[in-house]
MARZA-308351 format. One record per residue (C-alpha): y, z, x. Coordinates in steps of 0.05 Angstrom, whole numbers, plus 5000, padded with zeros to 4 digits. Each point is the difference from the previous one (the first is absolute). Layout:
REM MARZA-308351
YZX ...
This chain:
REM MARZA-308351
465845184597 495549464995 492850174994 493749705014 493150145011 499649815067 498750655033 503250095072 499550525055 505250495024 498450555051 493250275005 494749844943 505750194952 500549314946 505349884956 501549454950 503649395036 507450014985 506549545007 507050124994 502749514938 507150054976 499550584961 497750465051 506649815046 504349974926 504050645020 501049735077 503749454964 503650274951 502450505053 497350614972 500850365057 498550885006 504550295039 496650435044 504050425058 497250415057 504450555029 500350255075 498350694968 493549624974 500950014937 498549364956 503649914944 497349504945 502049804922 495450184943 497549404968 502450134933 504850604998 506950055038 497550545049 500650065079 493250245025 499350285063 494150125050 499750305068 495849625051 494750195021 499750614955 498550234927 506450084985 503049634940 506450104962 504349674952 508349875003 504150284947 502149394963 508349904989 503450334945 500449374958 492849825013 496550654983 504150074929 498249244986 492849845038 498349504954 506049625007 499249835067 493449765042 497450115071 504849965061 501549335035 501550235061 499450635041 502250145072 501250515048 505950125054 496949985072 502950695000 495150224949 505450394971 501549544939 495849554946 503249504953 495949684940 501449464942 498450114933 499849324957 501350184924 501449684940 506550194977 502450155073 497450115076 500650665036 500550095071 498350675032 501450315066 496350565020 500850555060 494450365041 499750735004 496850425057 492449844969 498149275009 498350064918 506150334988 504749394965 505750104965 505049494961 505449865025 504249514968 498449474947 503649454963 498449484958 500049294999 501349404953 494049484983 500549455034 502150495054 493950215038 497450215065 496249525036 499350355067 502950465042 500550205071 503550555049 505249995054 500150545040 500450245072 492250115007 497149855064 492649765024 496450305050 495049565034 496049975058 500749585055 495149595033 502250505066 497450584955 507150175001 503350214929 506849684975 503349934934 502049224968 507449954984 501450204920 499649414947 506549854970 507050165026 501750785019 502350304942 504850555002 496150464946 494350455014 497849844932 496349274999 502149454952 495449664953 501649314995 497149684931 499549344965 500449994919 497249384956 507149724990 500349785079 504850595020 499350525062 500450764987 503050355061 497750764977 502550635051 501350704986 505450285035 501150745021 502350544952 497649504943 495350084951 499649384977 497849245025 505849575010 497849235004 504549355012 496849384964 501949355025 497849304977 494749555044 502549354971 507049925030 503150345056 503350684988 504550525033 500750514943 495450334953 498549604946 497750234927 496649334980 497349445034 500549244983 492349864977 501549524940 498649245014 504049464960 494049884951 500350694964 495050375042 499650495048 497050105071 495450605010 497050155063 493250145000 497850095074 504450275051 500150245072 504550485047 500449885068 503450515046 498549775078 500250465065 506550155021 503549334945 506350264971 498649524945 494449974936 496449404978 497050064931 495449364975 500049964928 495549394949 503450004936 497549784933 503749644938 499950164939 502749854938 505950424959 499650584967 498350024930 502050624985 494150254962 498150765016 495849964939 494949384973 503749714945 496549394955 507849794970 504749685064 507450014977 503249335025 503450375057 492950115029 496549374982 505349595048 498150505059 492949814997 499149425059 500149334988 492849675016 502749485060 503050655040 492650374987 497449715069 506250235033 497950734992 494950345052 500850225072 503749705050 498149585053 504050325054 500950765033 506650185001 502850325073 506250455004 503050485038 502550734995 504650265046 501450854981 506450165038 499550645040 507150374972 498549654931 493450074981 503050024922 501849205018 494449615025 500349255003 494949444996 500749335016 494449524980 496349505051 496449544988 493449834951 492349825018 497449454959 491950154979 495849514968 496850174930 496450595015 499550754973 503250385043 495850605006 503850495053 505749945037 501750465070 503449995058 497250285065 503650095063 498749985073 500750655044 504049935063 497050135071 499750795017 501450065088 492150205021 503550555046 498250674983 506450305003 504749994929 505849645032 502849745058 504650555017 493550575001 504250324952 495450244940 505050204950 503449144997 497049584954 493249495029 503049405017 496549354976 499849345036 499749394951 498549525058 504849514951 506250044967 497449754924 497350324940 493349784974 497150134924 494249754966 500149814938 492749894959 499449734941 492350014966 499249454960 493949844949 498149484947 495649654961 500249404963 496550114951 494850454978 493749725021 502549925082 499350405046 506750475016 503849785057 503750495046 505749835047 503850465052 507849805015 503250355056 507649865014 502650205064 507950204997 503550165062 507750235008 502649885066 503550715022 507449994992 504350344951 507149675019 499349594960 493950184963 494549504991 495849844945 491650024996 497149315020 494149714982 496149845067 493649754983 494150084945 492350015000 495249874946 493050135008 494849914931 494150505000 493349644963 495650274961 504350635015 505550384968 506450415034 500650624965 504350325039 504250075062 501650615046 504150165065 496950085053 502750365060 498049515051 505649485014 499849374961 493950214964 498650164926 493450264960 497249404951 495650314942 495749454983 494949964936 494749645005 499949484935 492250104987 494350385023 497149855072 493650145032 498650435061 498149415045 506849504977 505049865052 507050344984 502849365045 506250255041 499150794980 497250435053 496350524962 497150645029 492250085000 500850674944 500849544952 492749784999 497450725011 504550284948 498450494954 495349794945 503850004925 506249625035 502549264992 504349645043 505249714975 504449775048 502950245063 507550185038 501749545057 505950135053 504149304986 504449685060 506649944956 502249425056 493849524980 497350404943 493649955045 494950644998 500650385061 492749995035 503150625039 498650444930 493850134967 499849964917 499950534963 495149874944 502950164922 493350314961 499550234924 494750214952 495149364981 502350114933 507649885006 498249365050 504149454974 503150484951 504850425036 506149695044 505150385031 505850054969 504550405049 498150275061 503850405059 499050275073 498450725019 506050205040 495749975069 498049334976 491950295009 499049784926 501749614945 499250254925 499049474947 501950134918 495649484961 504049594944 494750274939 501750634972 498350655019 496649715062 500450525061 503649945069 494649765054 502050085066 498149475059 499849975073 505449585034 498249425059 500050415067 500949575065 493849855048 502850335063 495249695056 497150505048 501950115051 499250445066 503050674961 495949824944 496650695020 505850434992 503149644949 494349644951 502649434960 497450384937 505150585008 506449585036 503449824937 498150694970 504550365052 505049574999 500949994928 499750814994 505450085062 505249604971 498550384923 500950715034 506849645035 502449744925 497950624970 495449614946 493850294976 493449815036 495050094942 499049304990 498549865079 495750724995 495649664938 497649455043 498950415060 496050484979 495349464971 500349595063 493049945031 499150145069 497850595049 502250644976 505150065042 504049474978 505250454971 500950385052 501549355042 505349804952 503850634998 499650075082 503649355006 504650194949 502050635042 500349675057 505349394969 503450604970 500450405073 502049375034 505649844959 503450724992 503750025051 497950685029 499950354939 492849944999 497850494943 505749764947 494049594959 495750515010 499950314924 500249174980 492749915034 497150574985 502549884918 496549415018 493150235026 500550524939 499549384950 494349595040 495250505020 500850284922 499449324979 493449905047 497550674969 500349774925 496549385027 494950365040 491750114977 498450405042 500850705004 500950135065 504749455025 503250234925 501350675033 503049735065 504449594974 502450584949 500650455059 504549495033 504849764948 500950794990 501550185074 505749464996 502350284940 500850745022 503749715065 504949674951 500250614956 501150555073 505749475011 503150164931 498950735007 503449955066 506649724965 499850564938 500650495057 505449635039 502849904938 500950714976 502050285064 508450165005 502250435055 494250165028 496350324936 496549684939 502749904931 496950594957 502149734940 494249555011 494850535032 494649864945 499849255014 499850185081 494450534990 496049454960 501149515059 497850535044 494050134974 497749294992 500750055078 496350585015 494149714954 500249395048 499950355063 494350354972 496549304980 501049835079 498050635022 493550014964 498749325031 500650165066 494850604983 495649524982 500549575051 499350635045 493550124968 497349435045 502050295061 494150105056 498950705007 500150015086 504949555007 505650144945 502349314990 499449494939 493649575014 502649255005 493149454989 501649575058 493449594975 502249924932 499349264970 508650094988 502550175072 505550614988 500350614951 494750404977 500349944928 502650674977 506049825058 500549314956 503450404948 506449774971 503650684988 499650025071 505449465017 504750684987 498250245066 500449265030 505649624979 506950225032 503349804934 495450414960 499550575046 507750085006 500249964920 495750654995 503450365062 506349904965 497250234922 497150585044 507450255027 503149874934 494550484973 500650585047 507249955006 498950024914 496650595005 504050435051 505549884949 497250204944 497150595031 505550365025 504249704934 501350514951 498349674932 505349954955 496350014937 493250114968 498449245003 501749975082 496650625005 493349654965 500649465046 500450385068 494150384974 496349374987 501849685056 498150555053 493650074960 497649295011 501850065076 496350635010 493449684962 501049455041 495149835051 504249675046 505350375054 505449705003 503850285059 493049905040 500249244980 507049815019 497749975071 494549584988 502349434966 506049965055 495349875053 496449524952 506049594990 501450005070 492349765015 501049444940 505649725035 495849795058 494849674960 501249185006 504849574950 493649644986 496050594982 505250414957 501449254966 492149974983 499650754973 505549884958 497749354969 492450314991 502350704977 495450225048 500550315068 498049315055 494250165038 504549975066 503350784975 493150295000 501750475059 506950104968 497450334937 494050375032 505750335039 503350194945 494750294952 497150335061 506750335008 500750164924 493750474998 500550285061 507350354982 501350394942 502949524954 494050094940 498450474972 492149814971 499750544944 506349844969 499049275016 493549934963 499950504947 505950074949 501050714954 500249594945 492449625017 497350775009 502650184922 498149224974 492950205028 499150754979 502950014926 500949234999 507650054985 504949625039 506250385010 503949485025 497549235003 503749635057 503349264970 494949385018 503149365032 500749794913 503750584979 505150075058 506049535005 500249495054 507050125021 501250814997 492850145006 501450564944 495450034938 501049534947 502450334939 501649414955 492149834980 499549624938 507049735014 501749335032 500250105080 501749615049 494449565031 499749665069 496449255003 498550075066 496750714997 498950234942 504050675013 503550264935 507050235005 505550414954 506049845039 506049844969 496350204920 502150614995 505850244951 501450585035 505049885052 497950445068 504950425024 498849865078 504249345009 497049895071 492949934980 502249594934 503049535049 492649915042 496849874931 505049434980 498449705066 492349934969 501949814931 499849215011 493350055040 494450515024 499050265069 495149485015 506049534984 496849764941 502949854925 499950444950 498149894924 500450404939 493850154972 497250434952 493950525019 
């Protein structure tokens, strides 16, 4: 950085020294010192240490942070090998490869996810010559997007690549001496099996060398390379710039004395200027043969000539076919075929980019330069044709530098990171840029630095249609700090940036969103929220995690009901699109709601709203957990009785149960409290500034009594109970330890305050009553975790009916044996587990404190599933808790952590 004493404004009445970017600054942008940096669908970002060959790991947008076990031949020898070069993750999320440059030899490591999203193990690892390393890698594999159409209807983009006939993906890599890496693991084997083949000259076999020598004595490196895999193109195009340079001396050691044979190695000085990078990319093609994926054969192209210029990044993006706008999935109505895509043309389309930047010398200013190629392949495989180059555009950015490309998932668009090459003021025109206004009512201790535009890959033109997404950092890394990698969250809702310095932390940026016009809807549907919808309906359909489209909505400003908004549209695309099975993405939403409204509750001041939203994010999450309980029952029931084998872990989910039903019961005695004494009905504040519920009906632990869902979920936990009960108590135990447990378990239903038998009744006639509320409203309670103002006669019904029969029983409902003794001789006899000490999943006590547990991202619940050595003797309920041992009942990921 440049600096002067000029002193400039950034946002606010914050100053900071003037800066400019010079040479230096952009030095590892040039040399190609790039971070790898990799962002799983699990949300996990995985980045390389800056001095030490370690994999660390972070889950976004948690605390959690863990480290890969290094390969074998890494952790006995760390200091003989540096950070990784590359890291990337399977769109499966099931498998991670890295490369470890050393100085002796390379290693290469596969790794292989367990059921906890920190849980990586190695898998396979092998080493490789110098001279021999990775330069990038990608995956082929039968993954499918899910996007949204402009219809609101959902539909999935054809797979890149060919269909492969292995469920595990192959890894496709590119090594330094300009050969491809076909990597797959096939079943039954341990071990990676990998087909190299060269990119010079065409080839139909593996080959175990490849022809990089030129006639002068040198060889031919490649430095910067490229995969692209298409939709639905059998074949791969890889774009590789190469580099001479001169022979091998053969000196592992420095060595003042040169025998003869070594003093003739040493290059002449009339070939020195012959040495350097190529002026040309190099295309070819790889073709994987479906019954021999051991043989795959590449046939080279054609080359790109480039003027004198660094070439700072090469990448090829792609352009997504048209999706049919109809709602339904195909054209036959027939849910379980494949979507069917309509190209609208019968050719293949990539887009190649290649960032160039340069300077003279080094008192001019740096010049950057955006390439992009456009290849096309004309759709016929008999006979095959090659990749043609259609057309290019060049566009120069001044006083400006390219940074960095992304894909964007509108068609024929990409994101441009641009730097700005010195230090503007508030009041400067950005020229063709289209800025929001929060970036001159920022927060103060912020510069701007730049911005991400959306980038018309036809004309290399902005698109006006997109607003920028401004790039900020501290004043004191302005000018200092450029990014060295960067990749998109997996909803493409943000974009995390590694600086090139060392030990510089990941900042995380906002991506361009599209100015949607209003319109007539605009009411129903706000701009503000469209995209948010969208975006989260077609991550529940791909099954990726929403935490990084959560972080930015529970910071977006707007009424306080924006969320709510978002997740009733949500439901409603989700309803729409189910084809009668209405409630199958039910446990999805409400998984969901559990993560925003928590999320809104760390974020929230005050205390009250604090309490609301805590009181909603829990209701969700004790429909998800009744659901659960629902399936342990199902589960454990053969012929008609239950498995005793597993009667302690049955009592425990009973009597998480009956301590619910006692929650609800004691709410609806409150809310009787308010009832008018001549009348004997709930008073309802018609005159109220909030037309609807009186408050204390505004509850959220009421949507039990008002959801159909929710209600059905605790009519069915209360039959498995009773039917539970009558077993065990005309069962004659077996043993002492059945015997305890029938004891215990008729004790807790005795103290309980709740009837039972008396409340079956009730909640049938409250499901039936449910069912005629409106679409609209049930839609609206669900999305609010709150009962809609429209089922105010609906619950008033209900809780009349609950305290007129003889379903509580206030003594025993409201004072516990145990709170007499804690209060007399201040003893507790028996202390009932708190939401921290009982286990998400079996809703038992946890007994493993101090030990590492099992932690949910999305609700914090703790979990010993799956971590205990003692194998349980009841198969059927060990089968129920493998079903939970990949995520929690609120469908989130679990992590190991310590307590």
């Amino acid at each position: 950085m440049q600096d002067s004493s000029k002193q400039g404004k950034v946002k606010g009445d914050a100053s900071i020294p003037a800066w400019q970017l010079g040479w230096w600054e952009v030095s590892p942008l040039m040399d190609r010192i790039r971070k790898p940096l990799a962002w799983s669908r699990s949300s996990v970002i995985f980045s390389a240490d800056s001095t030490m060959p370690r994999i660390h790991a972070r889950h976004f947008s948690s605390t959690k942070q863990f480290t890969l076990d290094p390969p074998p031949e890494v952790q006995i020898s760390a200091a003989g090998y540096g950070p990784p070069t590359v890291i990337t993750v399977s769109p499966g999320d099931d498998w991670l490869f890295a490369y470890f440059p050393g100085r002796r030899s390379n290693v290469a490591c596969l790794w292989s996810r367990g059921p906890q999203i920190d849980s990586w193990s190695v898998r396979d690892t092998w080493t490789l010559e110098i001279g021999d390393g990775i330069v990038c890698a990608d995956w082929l594999s039968s993954h499918r997007e899910w996007v949204m159409t402009d219809s609101g209807a959902p539909a999935r983009r054809p797979a890149r690549g060919q269909g492969m006939p292995t469920n595990s993906p192959l890894l496709i890599l590119v090594s330094q001496s300009l050969s491809a890496y076909v990597c797959y693991l096939p079943p039954l084997v341990t071990q990676v099996r990998r087909a190299r083949v060269s990119l010079l000259q065409s080839r139909k076999v593996p080959d175990s060398s490849a022809p990089n020598s030129i006639p002068t004595g040198g060889r031919r490196i490649c430095v910067n390379a490229a995969i692209g895999i298409s939709y639905s193109e059998p074949t791969i195009v890889i774009a590789t710039r190469s580099k001479l340079i001169p022979p091998d001396s053969g000196l592992d050691h420095i060595d003042l004395v040169l025998s003869p044979e070594l003093q003739g190695s040493i290059p002449t000085p009339d070939l020195w200027e012959i040495w350097g990078e190529e002026p040309t990319v190099e295309l070819c093609e790889l073709f994987i043969p479906p019954p021999q994926i051991p043989s795959p054969v590449t046939r080279p192209t054609f080359s790109i000539l480039l003027p004198n210029h660094h070439v700072i990044d090469l990448a090829f993006f792609y352009s997504p076919p048209e999706l049919s706008g109809s709602a339904s999935p195909t054209v036959t109505k027939d849910p379980r075929k494949p979507v069917r895509e309509n190209t609208g043309d019968n050719k293949n389309i990539m887009y190649l980019a290649i960032t160039t930047l340069d300077y003279p010398d080094y008192a001019t200013s740096l010049r950057s330069e955006l390439r992009v190629h456009t290849l096309v392949r004309a759709i016929s495989n008999n006979p095959p044709s090659f990749w043609t180059l259609q057309r290019t555009e060049i566009r120069s950015f001044d006083d400006e530098i390219l940074a960095f490309l992304a894909p964007c998932s509108a068609k024929n668009r990409l994101f441009a990171g641009r730097l700005l090459s010195r230090m503007k003021s508030e009041d400067e025109d950005h020229k063709d840029v289209k800025l929001p206004k929060a970036v001159r009512s920022s927060q103060l201790n912020e510069a701007y630095i730049g911005c991400i535009t959306v980038l018309n890959t036809e004309t290399l033109e902005e698109d006006t249609s997109w607003e920028a997404a401004p790039i900020f950092t501290l004043p004191k890394l302005a000018g200092r700090d450029v990014p060295s990698s960067v990749v998109l969250s997996p909803n493409q809702a943000l974009l995390c940036i590694v600086p090139s310095s060392p030990n510089a932390r990941l900042s995380f940026h906002l991506l361009p969103k599209p100015q949607v016009a209003q319109s007539s809807n605009a009411a129903a549907a706000p701009a503000i929220t469209r995209e948010y919808y969208k975006s989260l309906s077609a991550a529940i359909y791909s099954r990726n995690s929403p935490s990084d489209l959560v972080h930015t909505l529970i910071r977006l400003p707007g009424p306080p009901n924006v969320v709510s908004n978002v997740l009733y549209n949500v439901i409603s695309i989700l309803e729409s699109n189910s084809f009668g099975l209405s409630e199958m993405w039910l446990e999805e939403i409400l998984g969901l709601a559990t993560e925003i409204y928590r999320g809104r509750a760390e974020q929230a001041t005050d205390e009250a709203e604090k309490a609301l939203l805590t009181q909603q994010w829990r209701t969700a999450y004790d429909i998800c957990s009744m659901s659960s309980l629902n399936s342990a029952f199902a589960d454990c029931l053969e012929d008609g009785s239950y498995d005793l084998d597993a009667i302690w872990q049955l009592v425990g989910l009973s009597g998480w149960f009956i301590e619910f039903l006692e929650r609800l019961m004691k709410e609806c005695v409150s809310i009787g409290d308010t009832m008018s004494q001549g009348e004997g009905t709930i008073k309802v504040d018609t005159a109220a500034e909030t037309p609807g519920l009186e408050p204390s009906l505004q509850t959220p632990l009421l949507l039990h009594l008002a959801h159909p869902y929710a209600i059905r979920n605790v009519q069915v936990a209360l039959s498995h109970v009773k039917r539970f009960r009558d077993e065990i108590k005309g069962h004659t135990a077996r043993g002492e330890n059945a015997q305890i447990a029938k004891e215990f378990l008729m004790d807790l239903l005795n103290s309980s305050g709740v009837n039972l038998d008396e409340l079956s009744p009730i909640l049938e006639e409250c499901k039936a009553n449910a069912r005629k509320a409106s679409p609209d409203n049930l839609r609206r309670s669900l999305a609010n975790l709150t009962p809609a103002p429209a089922l105010s006669s609906h619950i008033s019904a209900i809780i009349n009916k609950i305290l007129s029969s003889k379903i509580i029983n206030r003594p025993k409902l409201f004072i516990k044996s145990s709170d007499l003794v804690d209060g007399v001789v201040q003893l507790s006899i028996s202390e009932p587990p708190n939401q921290q000490d009982r286990d998400s999943v079996t809703k038992s006590r946890l007994l493993r404190l101090g030990n590492p547990l099992l932690t949910c991202v999305r609700c914090g619940g703790r979990s010993e599933v799956g971590l205990s050595p003692v194998r349980i003797a009841a198969e059927r309920w060990s089968a129920w808790e493998n079903a939970y041992m990949y995520r929690c009942v609120c469908a989130g990921g679990w992590t190991m952590q310590s307590t």
